[in-house]
N, C-alpha and C positions, 0 to 999 in steps of 0.2 A: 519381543514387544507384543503386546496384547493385542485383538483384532476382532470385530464381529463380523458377522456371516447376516448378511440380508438375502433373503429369498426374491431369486429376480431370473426370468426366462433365461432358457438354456442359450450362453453366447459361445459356438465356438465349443470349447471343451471348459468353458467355464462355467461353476453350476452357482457362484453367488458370488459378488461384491464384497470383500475382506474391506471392512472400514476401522478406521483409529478410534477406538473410542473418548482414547483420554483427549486427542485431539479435539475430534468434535467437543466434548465435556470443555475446554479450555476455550473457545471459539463461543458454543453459548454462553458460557457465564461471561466473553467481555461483552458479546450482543446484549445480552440481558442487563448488564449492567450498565452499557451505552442507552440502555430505553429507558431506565429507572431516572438518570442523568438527563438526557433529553428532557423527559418531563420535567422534569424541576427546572432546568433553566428556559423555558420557551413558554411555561404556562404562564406568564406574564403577559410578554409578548402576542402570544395568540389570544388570550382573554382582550387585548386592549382595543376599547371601541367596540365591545360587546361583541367582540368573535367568540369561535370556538377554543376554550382553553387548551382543547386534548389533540385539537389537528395536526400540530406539527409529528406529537408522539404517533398519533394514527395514520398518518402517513407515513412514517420511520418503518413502522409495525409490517406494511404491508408492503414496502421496499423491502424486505427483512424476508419477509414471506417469498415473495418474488425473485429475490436474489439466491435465497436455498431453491427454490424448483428449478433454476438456471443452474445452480452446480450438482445439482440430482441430474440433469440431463449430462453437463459434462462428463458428470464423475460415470458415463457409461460411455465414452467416447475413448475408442485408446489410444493413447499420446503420442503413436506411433504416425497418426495424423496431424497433428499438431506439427511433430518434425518434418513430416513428406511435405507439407504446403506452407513451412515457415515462410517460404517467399512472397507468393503470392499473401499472404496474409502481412506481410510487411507492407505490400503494397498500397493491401487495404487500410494498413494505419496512414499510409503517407497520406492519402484519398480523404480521409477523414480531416486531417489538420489544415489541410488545403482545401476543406469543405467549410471548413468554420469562419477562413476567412473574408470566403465569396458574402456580398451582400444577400440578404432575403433568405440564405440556406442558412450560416452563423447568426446565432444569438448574441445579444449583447448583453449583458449586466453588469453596470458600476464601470464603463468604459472599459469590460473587459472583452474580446468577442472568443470566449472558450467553447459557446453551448451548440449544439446541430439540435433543429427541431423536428423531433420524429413522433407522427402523431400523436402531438400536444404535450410531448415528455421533451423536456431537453435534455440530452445526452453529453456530456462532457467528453468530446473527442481523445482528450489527454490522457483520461481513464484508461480508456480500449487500448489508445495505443500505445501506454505503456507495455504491455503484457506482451502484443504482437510484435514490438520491437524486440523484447527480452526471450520472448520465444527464437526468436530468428539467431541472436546475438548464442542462444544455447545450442542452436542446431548448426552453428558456425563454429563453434570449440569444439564441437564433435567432427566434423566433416575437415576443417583445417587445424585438428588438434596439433597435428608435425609442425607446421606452418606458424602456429600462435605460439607453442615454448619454445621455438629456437629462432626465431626472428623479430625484428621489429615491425616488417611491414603484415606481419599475423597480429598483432597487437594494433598497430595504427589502422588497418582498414575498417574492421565493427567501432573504432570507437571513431574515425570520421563519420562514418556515416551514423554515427547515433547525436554526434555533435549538430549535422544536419538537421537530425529531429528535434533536438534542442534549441535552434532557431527557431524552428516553426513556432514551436512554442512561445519563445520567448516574444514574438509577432502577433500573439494574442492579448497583452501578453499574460507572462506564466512562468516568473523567473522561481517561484519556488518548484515547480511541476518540471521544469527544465532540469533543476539542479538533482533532484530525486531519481530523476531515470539515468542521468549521467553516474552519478558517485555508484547507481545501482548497479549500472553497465558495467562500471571501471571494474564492483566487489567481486563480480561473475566472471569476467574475464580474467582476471587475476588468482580465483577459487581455480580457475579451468588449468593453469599453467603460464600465463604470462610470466617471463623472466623479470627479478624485482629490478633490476637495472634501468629496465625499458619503463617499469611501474615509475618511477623515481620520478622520470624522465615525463612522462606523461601527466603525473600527477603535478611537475613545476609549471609545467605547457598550461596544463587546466586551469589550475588556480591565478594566473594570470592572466590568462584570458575572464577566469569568471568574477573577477580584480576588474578588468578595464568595464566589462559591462556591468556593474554595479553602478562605479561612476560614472557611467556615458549618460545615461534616464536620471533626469533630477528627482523625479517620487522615489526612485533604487538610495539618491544618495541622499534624501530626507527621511526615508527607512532605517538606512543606517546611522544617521548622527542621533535620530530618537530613540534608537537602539542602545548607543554610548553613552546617552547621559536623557535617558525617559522624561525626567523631573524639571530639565531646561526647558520640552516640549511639552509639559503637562496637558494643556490644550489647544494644540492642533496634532503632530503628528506623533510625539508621544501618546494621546490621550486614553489609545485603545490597551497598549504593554501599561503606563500606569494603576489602569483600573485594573490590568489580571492583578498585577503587581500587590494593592491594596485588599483583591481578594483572597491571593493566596494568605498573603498577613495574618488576614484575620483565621485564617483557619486552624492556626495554631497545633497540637497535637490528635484532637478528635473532632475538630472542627463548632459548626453554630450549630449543623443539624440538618440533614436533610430538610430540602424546601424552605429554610431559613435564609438563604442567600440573600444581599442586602444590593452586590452589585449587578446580579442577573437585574435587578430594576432598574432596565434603561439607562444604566452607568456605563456598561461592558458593553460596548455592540459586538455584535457574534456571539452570541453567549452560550446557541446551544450548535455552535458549529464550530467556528476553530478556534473558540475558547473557552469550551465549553471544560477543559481541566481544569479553568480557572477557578468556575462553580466549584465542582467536583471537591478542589483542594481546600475553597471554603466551606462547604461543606460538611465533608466529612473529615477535613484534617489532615495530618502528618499521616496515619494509619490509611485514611483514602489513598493515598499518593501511592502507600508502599503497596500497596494491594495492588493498585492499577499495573501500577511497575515490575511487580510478580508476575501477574498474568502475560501481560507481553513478553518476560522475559521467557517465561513457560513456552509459549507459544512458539516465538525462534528458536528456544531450545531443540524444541518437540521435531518441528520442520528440517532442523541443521541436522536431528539424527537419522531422520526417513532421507537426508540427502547423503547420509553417508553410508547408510543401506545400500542405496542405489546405485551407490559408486562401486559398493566390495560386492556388486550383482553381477557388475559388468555394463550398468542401466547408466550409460552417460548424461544422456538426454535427460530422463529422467532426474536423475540428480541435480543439476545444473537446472532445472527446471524448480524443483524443491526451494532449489539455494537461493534462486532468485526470488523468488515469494519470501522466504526468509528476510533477506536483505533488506528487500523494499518494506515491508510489513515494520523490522525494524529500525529504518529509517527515518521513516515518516514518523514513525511515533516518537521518536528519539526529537527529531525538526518541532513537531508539533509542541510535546511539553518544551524542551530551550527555547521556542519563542515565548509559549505562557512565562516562561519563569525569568523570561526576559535576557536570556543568554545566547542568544539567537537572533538575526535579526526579524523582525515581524515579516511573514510570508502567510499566502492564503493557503494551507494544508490544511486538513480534518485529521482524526486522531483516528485512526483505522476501524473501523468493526462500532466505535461508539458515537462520533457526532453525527449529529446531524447533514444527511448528503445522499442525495440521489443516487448520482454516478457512481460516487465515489464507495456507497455500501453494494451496490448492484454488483461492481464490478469486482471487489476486495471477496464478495462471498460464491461469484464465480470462477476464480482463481481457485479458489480452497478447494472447487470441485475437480479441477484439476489435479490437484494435492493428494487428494484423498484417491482419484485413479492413478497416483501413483503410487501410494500408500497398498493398492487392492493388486499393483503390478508384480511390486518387488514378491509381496507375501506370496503371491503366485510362482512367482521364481523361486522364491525360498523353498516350495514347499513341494516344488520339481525337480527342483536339485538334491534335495532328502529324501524324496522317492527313489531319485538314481543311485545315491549311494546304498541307501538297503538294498537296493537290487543287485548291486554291485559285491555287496558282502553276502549275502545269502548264495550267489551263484558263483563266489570265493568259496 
């Protein structure tokens, strides 16, 4: 696998950062084409009432900006930390979800209280603590690997207590943010060695449980019946899946055309956030779609293989780290288009790396920094273990 060499102070016996290039290459081009997208569905919205057309995209830009200097800092951090204080950093997610709920410290929007306001930015607590949770859940298949493939209670302890975090959530609430860390938790745990018996087992447990809390919250089970049939709820709680619905239609095989979009005008709410595929699909088409769907597919590809590097390294942590990112990454994107296309039921997700979202791009391009120092790990191990066998055959 190909890698560049960045010139960066001497760490250790390391004289430079081994970065992915195709990776990065695959990660700009969804950015870049999340800002191209952005624009075109927000510049309505921000022109109306004689705003600024370009703020939303200018703000995306410099979230964008912001969130690569955040995984430039990570991707020199070695993930060997990340393991040693999975705990105390679980903690910290717990701190955060229980910070969102207190009055005056949680933000509220649209009766949701997800946001912690840290000067004048609000931070999506769920963000952070997805990672710190999945961090811990990876340093836990390493340290109880014995423990997790040949028993049950190795498999039920990380995924009770990630259920716990799922509450929290869901207390916000946050049933789609809930359901992403859990299915993410189950894929990781199960990637690690979980016995499928237990999997079975666990996955019957889940899905009835996430069965009764569906229907317990009447907006859960007005989601879902406008989900069933959009067209009976045209206008109330279908309103919003109808309109992706009518934009995807129209977008046909090459779509109306960039900036053409007819329901970005105040039809679609959310338009340049978690529906923003909807545009997209009108847009630019059947070939938009497939494009989008390439690149994400690339991209877990890209990640599933650096996690399997890391595994044939001896790099557990590491891997299981990779995999996780993988997962989540294509998860959500997976949630996000089945609710545009209406096969899903409506949940508040953004579409990774391209809508429009604070938290949610800050922290998806801090993750990557982590990615990429594991990407800069393995090639370093690869590249120690090659030295030792020529040394090994030369002194044969």
């Amino acid at each position: 696998m190909s890698s560049a060499a960045i010139s960066l102070p001497r760490q250790g016996r390391e004289r430079g950062l081994k970065l992915d290039p195709v990776l990065i290459g695959i990660v700009l081009s969804i950015l870049l084409f999340g800002l191209v997208m952005v624009t075109s569905a927000s510049i309505s919205i921000a022109s109306h009432g004689g705003g600024d057309p370009f703020s939303y995209v200018r703000s995306q830009l410099v979230l964008a900006l912001g969130g690569i200097a955040i995984a430039a800092v990570l991707c020199a951090v070695p993930t060997a930390l990340l393991q040693r204080y999975s705990t105390p950093l679980l903690g910290v997610a717990a701190v955060l979800l229980v910070a969102v709920l207190i009055p005056g410290i949680g933000h509220e929007v649209n009766g949701s209280r997800r946001w912690v306001r840290l000067a004048g930015f609000n931070l999506q607590a769920s963000e952070v603590a997805r990672i710190l949770v999945l961090s811990w859940i990876a340093a836990y298949a390493v340290r109880r690997e014995k423990e997790l493939r040949e028993s049950f209670s190795g498999l039920a302890r990380p995924l009770l207590l990630t259920m716990g975090f799922c509450l929290a959530l869901l207390l916000e609430p946050d049933f789609g943010a809930a359901t992403v860390l859990f299915v993410t938790a189950f894929g990781l745990l199960f990637l690690a060695g979980a016995q499928l018996r237990w999997v079975l087992v666990c996955v019957l447990g889940a899905g009835a449980a996430f069965g009764v809390l569906m229907v317990s919250a009447s907006y859960r089970m007005r989601r879902l019946t406008s989900f069933l049939d959009p067209w009976s709820h045209a206008y109330d709680s279908g309103f919003q899946l109808t309109q992706s619905l009518i934009a995807i239609g129209r977008g046909q095989w090459f779509g109306v055309g960039l900036g053409e979009s007819v329901q970005k005008l105040f039809y679609l709410p959310e338009a340049h956030t978690d529906f923003l595929f909807a545009v997209l699909a009108e847009e630019l088409g059947l070939f938009g779609v497939l494009l989008t769907l390439l690149l994400f597919l690339a991209l877990v590809w890209r990640v599933l293989q650096l996690a399997r590097r890391a595994a044939d390294a001896g790099m557990k942590f590491q891997s299981y780290m990779a995999a996780a990112f993988a997962l989540w990454v294509g998860m959500q994107a997976l949630i996000n288009i089945g609710v545009n296309m209406g096969v899903l039921p409506t949940k508040g997700l953004t579409l990774p790396f391209m809508s429009y979202g604070r938290s949610s791009l800050l922290v998806t391009l801090a993750w990557l920094g982590v990615v990429l120092r594991i990407h800069h790990e393995v090639a370093v191990a690869g590249r120690g273990s090659a030295s030792g066998a020529r040394r090994t055959a030369e002194e044969a």
